[in-house]
C-alpha positions as semicolon CSV with decimal commas, in nm:
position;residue;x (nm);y (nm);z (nm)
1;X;5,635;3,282;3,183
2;X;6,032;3,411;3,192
3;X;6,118;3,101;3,332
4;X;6,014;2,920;3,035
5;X;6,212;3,095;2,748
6;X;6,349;2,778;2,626
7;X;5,988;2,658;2,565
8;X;5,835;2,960;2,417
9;X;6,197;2,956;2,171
10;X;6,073;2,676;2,045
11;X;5,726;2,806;1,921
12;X;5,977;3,034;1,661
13;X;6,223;2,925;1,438
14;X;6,455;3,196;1,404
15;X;6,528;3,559;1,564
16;X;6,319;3,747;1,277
17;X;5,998;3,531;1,369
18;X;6,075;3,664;1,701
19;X;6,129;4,064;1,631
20;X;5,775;4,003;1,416
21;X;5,589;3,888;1,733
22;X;5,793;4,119;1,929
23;X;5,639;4,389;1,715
24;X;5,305;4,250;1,737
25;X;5,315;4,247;2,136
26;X;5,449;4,650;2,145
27;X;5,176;4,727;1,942
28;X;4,895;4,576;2,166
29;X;5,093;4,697;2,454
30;X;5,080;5,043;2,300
31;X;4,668;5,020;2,230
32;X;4,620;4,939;2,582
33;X;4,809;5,219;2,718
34;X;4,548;5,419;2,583
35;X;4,238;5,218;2,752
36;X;4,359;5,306;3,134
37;X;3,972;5,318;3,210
38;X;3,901;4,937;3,111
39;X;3,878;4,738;3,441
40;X;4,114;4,452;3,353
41;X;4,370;4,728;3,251
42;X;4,618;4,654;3,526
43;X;4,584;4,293;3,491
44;X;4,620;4,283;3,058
45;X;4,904;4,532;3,089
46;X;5,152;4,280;3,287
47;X;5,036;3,994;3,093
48;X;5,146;4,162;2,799
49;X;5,448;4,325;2,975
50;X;5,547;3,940;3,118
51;X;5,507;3,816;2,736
52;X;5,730;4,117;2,580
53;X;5,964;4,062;2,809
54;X;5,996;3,687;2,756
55;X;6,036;3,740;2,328
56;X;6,320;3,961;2,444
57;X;6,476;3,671;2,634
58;X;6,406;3,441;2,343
59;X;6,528;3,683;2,082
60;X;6,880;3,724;2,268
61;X;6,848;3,337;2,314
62;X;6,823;3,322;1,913
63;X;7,110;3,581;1,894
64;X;7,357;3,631;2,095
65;X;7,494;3,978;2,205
66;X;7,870;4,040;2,051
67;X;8,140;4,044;2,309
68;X;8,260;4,385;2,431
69;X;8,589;4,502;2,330
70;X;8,661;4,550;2,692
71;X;8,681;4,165;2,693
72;X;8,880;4,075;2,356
73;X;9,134;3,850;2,379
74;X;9,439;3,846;2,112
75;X;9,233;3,562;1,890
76;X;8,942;3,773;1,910
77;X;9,141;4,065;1,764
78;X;9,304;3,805;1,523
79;X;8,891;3,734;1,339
80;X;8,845;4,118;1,331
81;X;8,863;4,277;0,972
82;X;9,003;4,706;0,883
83;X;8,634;4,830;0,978
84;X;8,563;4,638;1,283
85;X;8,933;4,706;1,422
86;X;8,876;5,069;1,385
87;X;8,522;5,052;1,562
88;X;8,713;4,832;1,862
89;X;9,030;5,121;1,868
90;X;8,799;5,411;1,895
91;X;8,549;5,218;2,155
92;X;8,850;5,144;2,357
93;X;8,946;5,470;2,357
94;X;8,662;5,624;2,476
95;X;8,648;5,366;2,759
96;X;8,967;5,465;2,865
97;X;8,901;5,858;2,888
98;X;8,598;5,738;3,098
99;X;8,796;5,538;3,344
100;X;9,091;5,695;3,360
101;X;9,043;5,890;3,688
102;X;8,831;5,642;3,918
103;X;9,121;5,612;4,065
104;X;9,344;5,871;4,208
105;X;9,696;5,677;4,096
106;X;9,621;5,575;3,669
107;X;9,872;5,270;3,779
108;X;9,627;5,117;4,030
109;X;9,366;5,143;3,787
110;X;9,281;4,798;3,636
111;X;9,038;4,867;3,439
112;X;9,239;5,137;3,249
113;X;9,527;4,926;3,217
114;X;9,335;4,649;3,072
115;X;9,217;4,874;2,855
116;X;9,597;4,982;2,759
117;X;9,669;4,635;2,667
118;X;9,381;4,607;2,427
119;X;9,411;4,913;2,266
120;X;9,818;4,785;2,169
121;X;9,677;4,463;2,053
122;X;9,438;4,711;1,839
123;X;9,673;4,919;1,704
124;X;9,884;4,610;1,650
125;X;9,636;4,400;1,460
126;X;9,543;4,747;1,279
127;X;9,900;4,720;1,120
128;X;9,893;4,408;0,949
129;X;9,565;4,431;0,814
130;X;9,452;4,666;0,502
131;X;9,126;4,848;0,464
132;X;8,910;4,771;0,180
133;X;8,973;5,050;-0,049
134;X;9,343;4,893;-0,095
135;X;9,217;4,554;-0,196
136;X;8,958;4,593;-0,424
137;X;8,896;4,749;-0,740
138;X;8,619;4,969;-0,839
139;X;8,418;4,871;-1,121
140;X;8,502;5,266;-1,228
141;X;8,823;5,167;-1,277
142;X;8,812;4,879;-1,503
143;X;8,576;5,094;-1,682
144;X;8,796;5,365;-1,749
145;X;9,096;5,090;-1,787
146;X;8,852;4,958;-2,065
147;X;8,803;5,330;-2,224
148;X;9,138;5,409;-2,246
149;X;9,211;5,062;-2,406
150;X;8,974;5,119;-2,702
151;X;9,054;5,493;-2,733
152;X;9,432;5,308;-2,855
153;X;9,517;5,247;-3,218
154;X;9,427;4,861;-3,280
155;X;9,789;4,693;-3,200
156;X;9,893;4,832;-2,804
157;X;10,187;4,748;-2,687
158;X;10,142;4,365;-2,442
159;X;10,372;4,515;-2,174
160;X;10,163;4,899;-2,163
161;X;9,843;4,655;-2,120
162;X;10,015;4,475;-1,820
163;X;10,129;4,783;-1,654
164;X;9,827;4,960;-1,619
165;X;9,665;4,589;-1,482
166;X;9,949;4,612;-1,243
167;X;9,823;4,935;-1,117
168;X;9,548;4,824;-1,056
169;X;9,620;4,533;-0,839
């Protein structure tokens, strides 16, 4: 049965068929935990075991897990946007406080060095890039922009208009 996860991936279509039967599986596997006494019991619950394990296979084969930060290279940090460079700096921190001392001199410590060089290329990336709060504009804003417009005798001033749209870029 795990041998064959390339045939049973092609029984499903797409990872959230998958997760569905997944579902289905822990929830017979969960029943039968509760009939120890049946005399097939042993037999059933590695069946079903063998089976779960398999849609986990073919769920990872549908999606594939996301690269650790440990391992980012420069053009991975390059496709990273504000959010996801934050949750990379703060990951790679923590991976560095938990490595620092397997070794008794930090300098012979590779893993903690690689982790160094990640964390500039982090911070680096983290420089040229903006969060979203300084790119877009809230719907409240224009709103308010709008309110303030009509509160205004009928004939405002073109160049008042364009300065309070340039505050809002």
């Amino acid at each position: 049965m795990l041998k064959n996860i390339s045939a049973l991936a092609e029984k499903f279509t797409n990872a959230e068929e998958v997760r569905k039967e997944l579902k289905r599986v822990q929830s017979i596997k969960c029943r039968l935990k509760k009939q120890k006494a049946r005399e097939d019991y042993e037999a059933r619950m590695k069946e079903v075991l063998e089976y779960e394990q398999a849609l986990k296979e073919v769920r990872d084969y549908f999606e594939p897990k996301k690269k650790p930060v440990t391992q980012f290279t420069w053009d991975d940090i390059q496709q990273l946007d504000y959010e996801e460079t934050m949750k990379a700096i703060k990951s790679i921190q923590s991976k560095k406080c938990n490595v620092q001392f397997l070794t008794e001199r930090i300098e012979d410590n590779v893993e903690y060095q690689k982790a160094c060089e990640i964390e500039q290329m982090l911070l680096e990336h983290k420089k040229n890039i903006k969060p979203v709060e300084d790119t877009v504009v809230r719907k409240s804003e224009i709103k308010n922009l709008i309110e303030h417009l009509e509160g205004l005798e009928p004939k405002v001033d073109r160049d008042y208009v364009i300065d309070l749209l340039r505050k809002l870029m």
